[in-house]
C-alpha positions in Angstrom: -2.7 -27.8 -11.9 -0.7 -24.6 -11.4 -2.3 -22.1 -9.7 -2.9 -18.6 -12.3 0.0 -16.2 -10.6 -0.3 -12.4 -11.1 3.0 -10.8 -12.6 2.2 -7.5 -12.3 -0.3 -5.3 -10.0 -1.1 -2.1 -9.7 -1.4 0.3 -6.3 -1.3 2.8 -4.3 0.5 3.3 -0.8 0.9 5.2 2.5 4.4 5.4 4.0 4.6 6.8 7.4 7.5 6.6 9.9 5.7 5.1 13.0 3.3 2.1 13.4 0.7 3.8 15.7 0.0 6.6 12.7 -0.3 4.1 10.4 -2.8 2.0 12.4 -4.7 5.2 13.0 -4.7 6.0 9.3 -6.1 2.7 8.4 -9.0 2.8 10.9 -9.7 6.2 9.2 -9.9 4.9 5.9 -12.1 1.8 7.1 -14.7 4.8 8.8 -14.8 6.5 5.2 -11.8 8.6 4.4 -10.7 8.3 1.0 -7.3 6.3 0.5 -5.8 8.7 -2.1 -6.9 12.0 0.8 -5.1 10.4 3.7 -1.6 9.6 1.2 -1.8 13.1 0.6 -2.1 14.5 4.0 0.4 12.1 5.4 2.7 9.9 3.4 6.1 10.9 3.3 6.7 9.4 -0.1 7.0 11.6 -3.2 4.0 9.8 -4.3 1.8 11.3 -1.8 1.4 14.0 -4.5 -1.0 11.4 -6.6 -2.7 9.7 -4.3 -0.3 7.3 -3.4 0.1 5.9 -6.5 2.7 4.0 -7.7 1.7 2.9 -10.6 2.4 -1.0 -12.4 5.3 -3.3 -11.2 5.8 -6.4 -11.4 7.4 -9.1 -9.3 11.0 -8.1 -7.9 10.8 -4.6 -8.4 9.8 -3.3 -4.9 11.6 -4.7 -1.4 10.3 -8.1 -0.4 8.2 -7.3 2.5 6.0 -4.7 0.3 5.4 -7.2 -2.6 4.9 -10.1 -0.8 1.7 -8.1 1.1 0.9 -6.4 -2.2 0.3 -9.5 -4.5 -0.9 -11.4 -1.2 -4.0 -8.6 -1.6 -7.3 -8.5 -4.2 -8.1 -5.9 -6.0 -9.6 -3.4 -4.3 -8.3 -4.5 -0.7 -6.2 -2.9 1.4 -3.6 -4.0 4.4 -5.3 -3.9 7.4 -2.0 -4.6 9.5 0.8 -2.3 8.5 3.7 -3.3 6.2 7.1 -2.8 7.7 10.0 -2.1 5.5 13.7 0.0 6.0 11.8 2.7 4.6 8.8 3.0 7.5 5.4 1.6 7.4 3.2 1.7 4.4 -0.6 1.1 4.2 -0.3 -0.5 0.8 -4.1 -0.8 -1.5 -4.3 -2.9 -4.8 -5.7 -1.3 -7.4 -5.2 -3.7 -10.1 
């Protein structure tokens, strides 16, 4: 029986230059701050401006380390270890 793969997800992601921010963001978020407020106040993607959203993509659209964590995630969860790609670290949340 094959197991039912997702094509596409939605979500929404942090991107930060160093690993110690990004583990101090996601203990922040885990004590209550809202996702989309800490993208805004310190992701240095342009997508910071909504939240951290990056809308729907589907499989081979973003670099390999981010989708492989991002479809490895259920809805509604987040990375609780940063993602490391050439562009930084992200804190990545599935929203869909």
């Amino acid at each position: 029986m094959v197991k039912n793969m997702v094509n596409k997800v939605t979500a929404r992601h942090i991107l930060v230059d160093k690993k110690t921010l990004a583990e101090e963001i996601i203990e922040e978020i885990n004590s209550g701050a809202k996702f989309e407020e800490m993208a805004r106040k310190h992701s240095t993607c342009p997508s910071k401006k909504k939240g951290g959203n990056l809308g729907e993509f589907g499989r081979g659209q973003m670099v390999k380390e981010f989708e492989k964590a991002t479809f490895a995630l259920q809805k509604n969860q987040m990375t609780q270890i940063p993602v490391k790609t050439k562009f930084g670290y992200h804190i990545i949340k599935r929203t869909r």
